[in-house]
C-alpha positions as CSV (number, residue, x, y, z in Angstrom):
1,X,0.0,0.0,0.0
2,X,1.3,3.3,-0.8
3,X,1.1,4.5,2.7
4,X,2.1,1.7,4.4
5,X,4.8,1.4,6.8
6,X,7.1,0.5,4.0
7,X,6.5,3.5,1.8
8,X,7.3,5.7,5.0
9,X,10.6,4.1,5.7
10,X,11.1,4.6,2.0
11,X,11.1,8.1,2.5
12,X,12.8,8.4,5.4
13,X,16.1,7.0,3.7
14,X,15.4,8.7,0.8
15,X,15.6,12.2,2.9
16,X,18.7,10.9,4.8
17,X,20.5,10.9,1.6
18,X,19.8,13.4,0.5
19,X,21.2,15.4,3.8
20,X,24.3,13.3,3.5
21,X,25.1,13.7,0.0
22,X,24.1,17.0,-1.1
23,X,23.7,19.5,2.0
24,X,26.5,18.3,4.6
25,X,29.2,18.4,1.7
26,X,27.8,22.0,0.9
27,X,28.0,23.0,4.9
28,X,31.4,22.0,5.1
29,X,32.9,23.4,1.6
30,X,31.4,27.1,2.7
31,X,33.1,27.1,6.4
32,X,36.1,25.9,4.6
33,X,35.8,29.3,2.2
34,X,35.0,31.4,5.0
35,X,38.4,30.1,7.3
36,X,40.7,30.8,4.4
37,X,39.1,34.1,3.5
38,X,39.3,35.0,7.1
39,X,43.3,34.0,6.8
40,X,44.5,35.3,4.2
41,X,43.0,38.6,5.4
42,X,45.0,38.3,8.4
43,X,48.2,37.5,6.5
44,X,47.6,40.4,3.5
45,X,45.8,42.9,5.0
46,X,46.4,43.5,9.3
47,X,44.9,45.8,10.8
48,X,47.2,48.9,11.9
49,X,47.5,49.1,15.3
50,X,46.7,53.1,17.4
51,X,49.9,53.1,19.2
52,X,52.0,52.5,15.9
53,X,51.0,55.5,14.3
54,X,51.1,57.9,17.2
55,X,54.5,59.1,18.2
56,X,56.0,58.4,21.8
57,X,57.3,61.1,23.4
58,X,59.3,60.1,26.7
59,X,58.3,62.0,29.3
60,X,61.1,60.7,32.4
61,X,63.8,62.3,33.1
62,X,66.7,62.0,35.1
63,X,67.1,64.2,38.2
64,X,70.5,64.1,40.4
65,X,70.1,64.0,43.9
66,X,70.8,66.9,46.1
67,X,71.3,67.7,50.0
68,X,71.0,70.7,52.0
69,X,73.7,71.6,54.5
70,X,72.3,71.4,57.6
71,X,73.6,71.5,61.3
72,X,73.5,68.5,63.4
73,X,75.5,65.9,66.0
74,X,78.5,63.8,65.1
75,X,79.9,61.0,67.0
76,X,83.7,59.2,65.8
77,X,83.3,56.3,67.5
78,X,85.2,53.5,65.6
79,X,84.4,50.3,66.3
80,X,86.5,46.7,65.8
81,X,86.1,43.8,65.8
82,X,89.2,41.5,67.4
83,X,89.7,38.8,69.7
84,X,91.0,38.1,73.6
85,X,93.9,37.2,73.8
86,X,96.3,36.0,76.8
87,X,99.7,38.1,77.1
88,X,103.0,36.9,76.2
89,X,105.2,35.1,78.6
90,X,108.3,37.0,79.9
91,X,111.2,35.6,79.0
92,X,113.6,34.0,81.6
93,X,117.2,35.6,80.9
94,X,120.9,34.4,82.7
95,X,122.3,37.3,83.8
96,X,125.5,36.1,84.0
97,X,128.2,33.4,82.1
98,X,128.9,30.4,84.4
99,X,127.1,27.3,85.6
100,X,123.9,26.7,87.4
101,X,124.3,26.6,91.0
102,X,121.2,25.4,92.1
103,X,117.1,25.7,91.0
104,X,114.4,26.9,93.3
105,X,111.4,26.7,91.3
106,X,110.3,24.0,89.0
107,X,108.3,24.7,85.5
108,X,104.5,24.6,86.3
109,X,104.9,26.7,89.5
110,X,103.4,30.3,90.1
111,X,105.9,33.4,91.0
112,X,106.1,36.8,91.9
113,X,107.7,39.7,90.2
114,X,111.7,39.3,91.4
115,X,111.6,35.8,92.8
116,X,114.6,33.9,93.1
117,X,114.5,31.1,90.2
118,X,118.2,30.0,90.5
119,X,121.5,31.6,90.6
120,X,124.7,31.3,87.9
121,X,127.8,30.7,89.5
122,X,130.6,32.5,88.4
123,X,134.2,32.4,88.2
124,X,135.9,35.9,88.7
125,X,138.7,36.4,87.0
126,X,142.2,36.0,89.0
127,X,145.1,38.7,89.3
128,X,148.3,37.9,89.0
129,X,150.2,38.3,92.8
130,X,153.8,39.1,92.7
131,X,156.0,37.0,94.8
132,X,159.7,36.8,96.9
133,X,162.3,37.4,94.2
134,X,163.9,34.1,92.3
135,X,167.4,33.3,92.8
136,X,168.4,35.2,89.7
137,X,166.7,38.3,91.5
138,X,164.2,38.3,89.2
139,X,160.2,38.7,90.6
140,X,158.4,35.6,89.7
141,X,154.3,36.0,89.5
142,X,151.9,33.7,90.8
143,X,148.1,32.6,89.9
144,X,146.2,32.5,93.5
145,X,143.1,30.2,93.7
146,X,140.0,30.6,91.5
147,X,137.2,32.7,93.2
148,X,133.4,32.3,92.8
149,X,130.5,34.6,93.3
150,X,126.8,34.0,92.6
151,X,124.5,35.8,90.4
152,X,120.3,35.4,91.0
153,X,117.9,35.0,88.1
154,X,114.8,36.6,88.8
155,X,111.3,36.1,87.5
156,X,110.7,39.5,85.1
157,X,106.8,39.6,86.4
158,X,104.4,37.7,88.7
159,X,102.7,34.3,86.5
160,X,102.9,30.8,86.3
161,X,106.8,29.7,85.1
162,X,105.6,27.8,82.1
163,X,108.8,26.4,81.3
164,X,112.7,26.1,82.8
165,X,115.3,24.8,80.7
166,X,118.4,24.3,83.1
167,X,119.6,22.6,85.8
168,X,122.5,22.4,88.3
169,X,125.7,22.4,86.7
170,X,124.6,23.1,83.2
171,X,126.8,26.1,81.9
172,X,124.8,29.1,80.6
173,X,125.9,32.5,78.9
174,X,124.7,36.0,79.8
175,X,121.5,36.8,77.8
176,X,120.5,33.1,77.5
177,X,116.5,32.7,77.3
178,X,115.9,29.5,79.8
179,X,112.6,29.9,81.0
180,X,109.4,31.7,80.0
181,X,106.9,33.2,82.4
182,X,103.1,33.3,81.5
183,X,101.1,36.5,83.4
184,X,97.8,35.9,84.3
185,X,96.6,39.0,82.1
186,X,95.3,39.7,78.9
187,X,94.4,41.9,76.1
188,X,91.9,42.3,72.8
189,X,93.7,42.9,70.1
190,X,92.1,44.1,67.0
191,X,93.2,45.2,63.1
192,X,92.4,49.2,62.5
193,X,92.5,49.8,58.5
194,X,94.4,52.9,56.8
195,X,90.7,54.3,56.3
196,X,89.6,54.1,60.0
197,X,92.9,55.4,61.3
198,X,91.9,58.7,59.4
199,X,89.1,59.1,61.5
200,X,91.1,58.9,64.6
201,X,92.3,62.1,65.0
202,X,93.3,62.0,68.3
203,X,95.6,59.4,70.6
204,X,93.2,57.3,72.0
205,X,94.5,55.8,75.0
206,X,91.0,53.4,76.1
207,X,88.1,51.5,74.7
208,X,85.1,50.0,75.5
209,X,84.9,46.2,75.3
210,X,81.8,44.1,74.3
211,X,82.2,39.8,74.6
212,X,79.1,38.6,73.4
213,X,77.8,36.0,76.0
214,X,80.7,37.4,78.3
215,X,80.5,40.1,81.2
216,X,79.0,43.8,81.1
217,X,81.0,45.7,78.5
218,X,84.0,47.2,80.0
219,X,86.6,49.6,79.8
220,X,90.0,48.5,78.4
221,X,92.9,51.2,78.9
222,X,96.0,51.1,78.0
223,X,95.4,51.7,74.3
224,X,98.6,50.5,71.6
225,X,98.4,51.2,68.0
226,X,101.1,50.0,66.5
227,X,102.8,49.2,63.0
228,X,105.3,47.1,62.2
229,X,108.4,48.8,60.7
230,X,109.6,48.0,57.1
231,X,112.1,44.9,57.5
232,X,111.2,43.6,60.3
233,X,110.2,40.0,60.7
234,X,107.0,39.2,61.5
235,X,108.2,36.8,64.4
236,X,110.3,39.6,65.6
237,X,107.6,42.2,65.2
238,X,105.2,40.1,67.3
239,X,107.6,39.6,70.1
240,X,109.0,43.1,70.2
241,X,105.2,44.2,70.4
242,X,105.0,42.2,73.0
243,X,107.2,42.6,75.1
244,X,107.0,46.6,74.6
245,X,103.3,46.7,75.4
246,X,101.6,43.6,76.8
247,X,102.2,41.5,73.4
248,X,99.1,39.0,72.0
249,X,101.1,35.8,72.6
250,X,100.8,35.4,68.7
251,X,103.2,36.2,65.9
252,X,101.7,39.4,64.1
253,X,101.7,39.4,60.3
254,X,101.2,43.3,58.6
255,X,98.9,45.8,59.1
256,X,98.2,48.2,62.3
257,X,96.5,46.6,65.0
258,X,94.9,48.0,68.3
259,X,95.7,46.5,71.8
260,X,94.5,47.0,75.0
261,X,94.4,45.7,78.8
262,X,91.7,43.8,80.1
263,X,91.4,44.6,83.6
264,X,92.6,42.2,86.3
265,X,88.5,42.0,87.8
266,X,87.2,40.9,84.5
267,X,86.9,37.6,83.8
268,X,87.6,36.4,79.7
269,X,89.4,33.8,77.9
270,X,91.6,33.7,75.0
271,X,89.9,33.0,71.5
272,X,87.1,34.7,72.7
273,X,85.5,37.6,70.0
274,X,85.6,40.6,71.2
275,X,83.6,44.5,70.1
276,X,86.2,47.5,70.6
277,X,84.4,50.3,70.2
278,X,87.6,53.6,70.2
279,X,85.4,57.1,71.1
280,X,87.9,59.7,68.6
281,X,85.5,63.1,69.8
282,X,82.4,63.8,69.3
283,X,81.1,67.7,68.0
284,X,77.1,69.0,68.6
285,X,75.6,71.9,66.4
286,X,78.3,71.6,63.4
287,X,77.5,71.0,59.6
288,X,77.2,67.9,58.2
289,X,77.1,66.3,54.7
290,X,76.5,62.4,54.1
291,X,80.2,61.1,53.5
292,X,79.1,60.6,49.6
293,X,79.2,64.2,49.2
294,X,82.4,64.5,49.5
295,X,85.7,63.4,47.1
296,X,88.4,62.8,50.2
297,X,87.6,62.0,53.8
298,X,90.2,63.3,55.9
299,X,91.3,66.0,56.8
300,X,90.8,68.5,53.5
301,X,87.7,67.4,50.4
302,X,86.0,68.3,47.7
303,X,81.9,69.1,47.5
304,X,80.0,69.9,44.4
305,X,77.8,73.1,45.2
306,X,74.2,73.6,43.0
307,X,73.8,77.2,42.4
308,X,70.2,79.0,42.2
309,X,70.6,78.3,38.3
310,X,71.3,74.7,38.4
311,X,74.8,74.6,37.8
312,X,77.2,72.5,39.8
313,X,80.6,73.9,41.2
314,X,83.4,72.4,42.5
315,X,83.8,73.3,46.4
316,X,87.1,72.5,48.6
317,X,86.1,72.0,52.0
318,X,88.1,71.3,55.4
319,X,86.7,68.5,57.3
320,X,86.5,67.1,60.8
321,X,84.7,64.3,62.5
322,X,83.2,61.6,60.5
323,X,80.9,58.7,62.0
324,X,81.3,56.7,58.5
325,X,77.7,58.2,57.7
326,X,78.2,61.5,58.0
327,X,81.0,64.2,58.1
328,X,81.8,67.3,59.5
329,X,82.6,70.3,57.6
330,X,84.2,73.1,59.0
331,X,85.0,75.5,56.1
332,X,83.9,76.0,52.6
333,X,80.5,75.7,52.9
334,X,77.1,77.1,54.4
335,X,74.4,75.9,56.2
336,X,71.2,75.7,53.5
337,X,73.5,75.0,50.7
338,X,72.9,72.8,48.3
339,X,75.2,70.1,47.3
340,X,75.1,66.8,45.6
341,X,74.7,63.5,47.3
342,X,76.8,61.3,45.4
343,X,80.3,62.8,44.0
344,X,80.3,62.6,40.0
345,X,81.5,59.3,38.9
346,X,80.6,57.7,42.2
347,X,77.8,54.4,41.9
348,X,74.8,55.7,42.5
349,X,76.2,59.9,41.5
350,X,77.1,61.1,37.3
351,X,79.3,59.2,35.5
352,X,76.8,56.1,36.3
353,X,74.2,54.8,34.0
354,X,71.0,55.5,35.9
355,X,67.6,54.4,35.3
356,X,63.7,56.4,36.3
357,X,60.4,55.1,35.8
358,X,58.3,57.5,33.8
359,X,54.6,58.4,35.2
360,X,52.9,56.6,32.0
361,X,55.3,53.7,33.2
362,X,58.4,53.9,30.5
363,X,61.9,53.0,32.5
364,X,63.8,55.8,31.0
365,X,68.0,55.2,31.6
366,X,70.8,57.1,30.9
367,X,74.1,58.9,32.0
368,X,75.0,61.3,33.7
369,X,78.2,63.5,32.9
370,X,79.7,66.2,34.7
């Protein structure tokens, strides 16, 4: 029948085919045209962007930083950092040439400043005694019997006699080291570069000590700075330093160092680290300049000075106290001038590449020159 269920599926194929071969095929060939017109736009014809065809104009610039100078308070306190360290022993010295007599203390033992160790004895050196005449009439000249007399060794200072090297009837010459005596004292010693001993412009003869983990901080007198002269070796340097002032009980290679006394009531140990801090003056109500304002550091400098128009002058100056931060300066400039914080050709001042973000967000670099 022509409507029966098998004319209806008839149709139904029919229209499926249709679909499949006719308007799918068609679907798919006009996305196709529409992707590669939509491409080759894109590759032959882009669109121009705004910000190309507008010039940029930079809008940063760089500014060199500037100080006013003002008056303030300046403290030259140098501080170090060195280490406690026990004194050196004292050496034990024969005083005269002969033999050891006899020994009255034994290494390990403690002493007092002058105490008998043990005593040289010596031969003194015989006259000749004229005698009788001979039977030709002639005087004949005798040789009397040896004398002996008895020189003491002392201990040079009070300690524990860490070592003895003699004993009785062992001959020893005058100036002959035998013994050494430790003291129970001791110092911080500490290393003071060429640039900090510029900033001491006084003697100091004291400093301030700080142990961390040790007692209260504490004053340390008998201030040393020393340097050891051209040509001298550094075994000889170290004892001479010694022996002249306290010593370290170490052999000192180059360089200045800075020793001082602990006292006697404070209780330290060597190797421990030790804070000097040296005070070198201090000055209230003077003029003052960050220390990169200035070319030199001691004594006589140089600041750059902004004039009303904006130009920059070379200034001498005379200096005083520095704190590291700050400086003193006590001629050449006033206070309420304006100088620059960074000396040309300093990092951070001209001569360096330096870079500023503009306000629409451009990092704008360059140099500056003097």
């Amino acid at each position: 029948m022509p409507g029966g269920p098998y004319a209806r599926a008839t149709r139904r194929r029919s229209a499926v085919g249709v679909w499949r071969k006719w308007i799918f095929p068609t679907v798919r060939i006009v996305l196709v045209a529409v992707i590669a017109i939509a491409l080759a736009k894109l590759a032959f014809f882009p669109d121009r962007a705004e910000a190309e065809t507008e010039s940029l104009t930079p809008t940063g610039s760089v500014a060199e930083p500037q100080v006013v100078v003002a008056r303030g308070s300046i403290a030259n306190d140098v501080v170090l950092t060195g280490t406690v360290n026990a004194d050196a022993a004292a050496p034990v010295k024969a005083t005269a040439t002969g033999t050891v007599d006899e020994v009255f203390v034994a290494a390990g033992q403690k002493v007092t400043a002058g105490q008998k160790i043990y005593d040289i004895k010596v031969q003194d050196e015989p006259e000749p005694v004229e005698a009788a005449p001979g039977p030709d009439g002639a005087p004949v000249m005798t040789t009397p019997e040896p004398t002996f007399h008895f020189e003491k060794v002392l201990a040079p200072t009070a300690g524990v006699l860490s070592s003895l090297d003699v004993i009785a009837g062992q001959p020893v010459a005058t100036g002959d080291v035998t013994g050494q005596v430790a003291p129970p004292t001791y110092n911080v010693t500490a290393t003071l570069s060429p640039e900090q001993q510029y900033r001491l412009t006084s003697a100091p003869t004291e400093a301030v000590v700080t142990i961390a983990g040790g007692p209260a901080p504490f004053t340390c007198g008998g201030l040393v700075i020393s340097t050891p002269l051209s040509g001298s070796g550094a075994g000889a340097g170290g004892a001479g330093a010694a022996g002249g002032a306290g010593g370290t009980g170490e052999e000192t290679s180059g360089g200045t160092t800075v020793r001082c006394s602990v006292p006697g009531d404070v209780r330290v140990f060597p190797g421990l680290s030790a804070q000097a801090k040296i005070s070198a003056g201090s000055a209230d109500d003077v003029l003052v300049v960050p220390v990169t304002a200035v070319e030199g550091g001691a004594e006589t400098g140089v600041v750059w000075l902004v004039t009303p128009e904006g130009e920059r002058v070379e200034q001498p100056v005379k200096l005083g106290l520095s704190d590291g931060t700050q400086v003193e300066v006590v001629e050449g400039v006033a206070e309420g001038d304006q100088v620059l914080e960074f000396v040309p050709g300093a990092p951070g001042g001209t001569g360096e590449e330096s870079c500023v973000q503009a306000p629409d967000g451009m990092m704008m670099c360059g140099t500056l020159t003097k």
